[in-house]
VOGU-3710 file (C-alpha; in Angstrom, 3 decimals, decimal comma):
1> xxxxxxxxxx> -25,630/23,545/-8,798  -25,549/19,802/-10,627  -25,110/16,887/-8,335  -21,456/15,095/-9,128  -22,589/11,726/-10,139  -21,218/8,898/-7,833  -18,569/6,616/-9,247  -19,370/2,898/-9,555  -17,456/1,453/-12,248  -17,158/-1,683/-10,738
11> xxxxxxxxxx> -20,684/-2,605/-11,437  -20,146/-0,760/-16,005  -20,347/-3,500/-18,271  -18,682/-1,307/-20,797  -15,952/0,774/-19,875  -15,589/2,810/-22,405  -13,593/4,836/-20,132  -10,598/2,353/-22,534  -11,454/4,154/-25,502  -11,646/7,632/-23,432
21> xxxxxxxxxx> -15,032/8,285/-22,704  -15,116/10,900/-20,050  -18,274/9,571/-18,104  -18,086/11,552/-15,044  -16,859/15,113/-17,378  -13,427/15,471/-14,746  -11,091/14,801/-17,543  -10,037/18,484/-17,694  -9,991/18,414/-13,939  -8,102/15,412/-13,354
31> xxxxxxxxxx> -5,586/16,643/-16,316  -5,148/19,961/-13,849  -4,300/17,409/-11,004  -0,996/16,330/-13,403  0,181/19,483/-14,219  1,344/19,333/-10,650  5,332/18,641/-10,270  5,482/16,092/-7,695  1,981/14,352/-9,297  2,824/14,624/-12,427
41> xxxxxxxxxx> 6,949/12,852/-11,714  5,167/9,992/-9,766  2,935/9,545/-12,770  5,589/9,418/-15,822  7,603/7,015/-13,325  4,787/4,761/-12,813  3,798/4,628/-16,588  7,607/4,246/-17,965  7,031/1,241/-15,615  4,055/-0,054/-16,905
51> xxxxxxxxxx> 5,013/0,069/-20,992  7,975/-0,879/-20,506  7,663/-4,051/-17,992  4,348/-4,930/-18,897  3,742/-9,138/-17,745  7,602/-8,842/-18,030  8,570/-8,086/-14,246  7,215/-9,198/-10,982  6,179/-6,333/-8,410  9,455/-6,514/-6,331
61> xxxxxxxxxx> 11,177/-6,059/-9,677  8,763/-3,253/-10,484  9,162/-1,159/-7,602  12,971/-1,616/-7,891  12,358/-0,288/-11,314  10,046/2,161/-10,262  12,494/3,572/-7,774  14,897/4,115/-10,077  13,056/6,060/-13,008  12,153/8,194/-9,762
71> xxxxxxxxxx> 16,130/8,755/-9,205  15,380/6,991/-5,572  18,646/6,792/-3,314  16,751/5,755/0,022  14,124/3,247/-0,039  11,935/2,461/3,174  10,237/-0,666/4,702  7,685/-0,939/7,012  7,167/-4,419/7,648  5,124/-6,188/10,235
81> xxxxxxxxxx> 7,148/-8,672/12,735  5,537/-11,468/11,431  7,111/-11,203/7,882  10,343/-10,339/9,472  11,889/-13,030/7,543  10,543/-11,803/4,123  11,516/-7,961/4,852  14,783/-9,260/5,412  15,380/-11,183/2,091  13,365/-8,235/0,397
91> xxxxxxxxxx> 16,104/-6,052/2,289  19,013/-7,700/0,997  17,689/-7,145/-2,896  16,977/-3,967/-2,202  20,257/-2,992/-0,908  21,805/-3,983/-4,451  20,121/-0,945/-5,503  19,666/1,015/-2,729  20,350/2,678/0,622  17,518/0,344/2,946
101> xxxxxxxxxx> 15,922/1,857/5,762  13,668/-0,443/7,641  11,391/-0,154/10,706  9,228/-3,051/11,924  5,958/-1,969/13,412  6,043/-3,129/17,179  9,304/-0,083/16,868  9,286/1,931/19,675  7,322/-0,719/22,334  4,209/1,100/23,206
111> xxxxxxxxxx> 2,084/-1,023/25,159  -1,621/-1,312/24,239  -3,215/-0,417/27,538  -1,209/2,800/27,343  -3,015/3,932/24,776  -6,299/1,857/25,984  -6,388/-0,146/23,230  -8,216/-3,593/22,588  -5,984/-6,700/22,647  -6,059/-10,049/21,107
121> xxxxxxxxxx> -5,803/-11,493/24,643  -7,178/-8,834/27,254  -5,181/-10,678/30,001  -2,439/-10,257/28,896  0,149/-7,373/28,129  0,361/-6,402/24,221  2,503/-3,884/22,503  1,017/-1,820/19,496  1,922/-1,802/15,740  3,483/1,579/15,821
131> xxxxxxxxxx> 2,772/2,999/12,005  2,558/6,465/12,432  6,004/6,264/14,204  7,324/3,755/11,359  6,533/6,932/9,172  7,718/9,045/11,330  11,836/6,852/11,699  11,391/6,368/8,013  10,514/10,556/7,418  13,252/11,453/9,720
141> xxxxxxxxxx> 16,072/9,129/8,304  14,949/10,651/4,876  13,657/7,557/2,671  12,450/8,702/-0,598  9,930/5,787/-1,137  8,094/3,694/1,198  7,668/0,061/1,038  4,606/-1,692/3,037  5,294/-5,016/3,653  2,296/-6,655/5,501
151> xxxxxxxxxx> 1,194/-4,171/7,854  -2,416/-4,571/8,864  -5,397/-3,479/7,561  -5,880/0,248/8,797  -2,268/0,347/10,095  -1,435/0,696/6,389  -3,882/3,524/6,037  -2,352/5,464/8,868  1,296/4,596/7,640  0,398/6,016/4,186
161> xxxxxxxxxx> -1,219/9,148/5,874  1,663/9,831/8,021  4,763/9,260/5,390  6,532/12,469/3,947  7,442/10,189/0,910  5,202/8,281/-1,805  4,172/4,537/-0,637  4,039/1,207/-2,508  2,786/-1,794/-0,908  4,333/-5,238/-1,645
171> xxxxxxxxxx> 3,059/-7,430/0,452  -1,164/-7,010/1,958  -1,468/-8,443/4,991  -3,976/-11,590/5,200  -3,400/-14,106/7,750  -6,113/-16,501/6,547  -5,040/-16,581/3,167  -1,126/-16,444/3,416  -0,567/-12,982/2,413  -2,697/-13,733/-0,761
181> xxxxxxxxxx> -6,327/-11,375/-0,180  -7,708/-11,734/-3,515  -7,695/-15,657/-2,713  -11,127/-14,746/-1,269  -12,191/-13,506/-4,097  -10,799/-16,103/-6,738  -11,874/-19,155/-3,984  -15,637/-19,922/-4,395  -15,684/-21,606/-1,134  -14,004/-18,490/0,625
191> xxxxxxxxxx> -16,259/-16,072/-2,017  -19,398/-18,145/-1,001  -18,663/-16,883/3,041  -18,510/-13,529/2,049  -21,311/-12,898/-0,195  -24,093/-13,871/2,690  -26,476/-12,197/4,046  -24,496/-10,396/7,292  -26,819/-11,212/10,059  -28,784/-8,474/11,841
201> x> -27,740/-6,256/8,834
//
């Protein structure tokens, strides 16, 4: 049996994937993958999206947009408490549209000891981000697409895992960089920090 060669497109100079090279022969596959009902609705949504709004819209925009080809009633947010101000204002545009459901992720108070987790200040008591029971609110009230706005890295992930209904993010969470991660890879300074040598490595 062949080895599947390992993607790392990143690092083509080329990509000639644009004029529909099939470097990795999975077209056929991947077309299989579309033929599915709920893939293949997500995909037509996302494209109608994309020709029609191209460097037209902004993302908030988009997703309202999005939404909509998808025939969306109920649209989710899980936002982090720290960008409780945004998720509201993003709330109140998407309720224009939309029914909003929202959860923030300290929902539920679960302490962190509880579930012997580390804290940011070990003295203290801490409540968890909560985003497997964000999905959870969100799958039960019946939202129809999800919404991440900052959670943090890895709570995302296990949001995404755990929600019934396809997820979007609008805001990524970066504390350094106000909410803006590919700042570290635009900044040279920032850039600079990164690309070192990581000691002991």
């Amino acid at each position: 049996m062949s080895k599947e060669p390992s993607p790392h497109c990143a690092s083509c100079e080329t990509k000639d994937c644009r004029q529909g090279k099939d470097c990795f022969d999975a077209g056929q596959r991947h077309r299989e993958i579309y033929r599915d009902d709920k893939v293949g609705r997500l995909h037509r949504a996302a494209s109608a999206i994309e020709a029609r709004y191209y460097s037209k819209a902004p993302r908030l925009q988009e997703i309202i947009l999005f939404a909509k080809e998808m025939g969306c009633h109920k649209v989710g947010i899980a936002f982090c408490i720290g960008l409780a101000d945004e998720a509201r204002t993003i709330e109140r545009i998407l309720a224009q549209h939309f029914e909003v459901l929202s959860v923030c992720c300290k929902a539920s108070g679960i302490p962190k000891k509880e579930l012997h987790l580390e804290q940011i200040r070990p003295e203290g008591a801490e409540v968890t981000c909560n985003p497997a029971g964000q999905a959870d609110l969100l799958n039960r009230a019946g939202s129809e697409l999800n919404i991440i706005c900052g959670l943090c890295v890895g709570h995302d992930a296990l949001f995404a895992m755990r929600s019934n209904a396809p997820v979007t993010t609008l805001i990524a969470k970066d504390r350094v960089l106000a909410h803006n991660p590919v700042g570290a890879v635009y900044c040279p300074y920032v850039r600079r920090k990164l690309e070192q040598p990581v000691q002991g490595a």
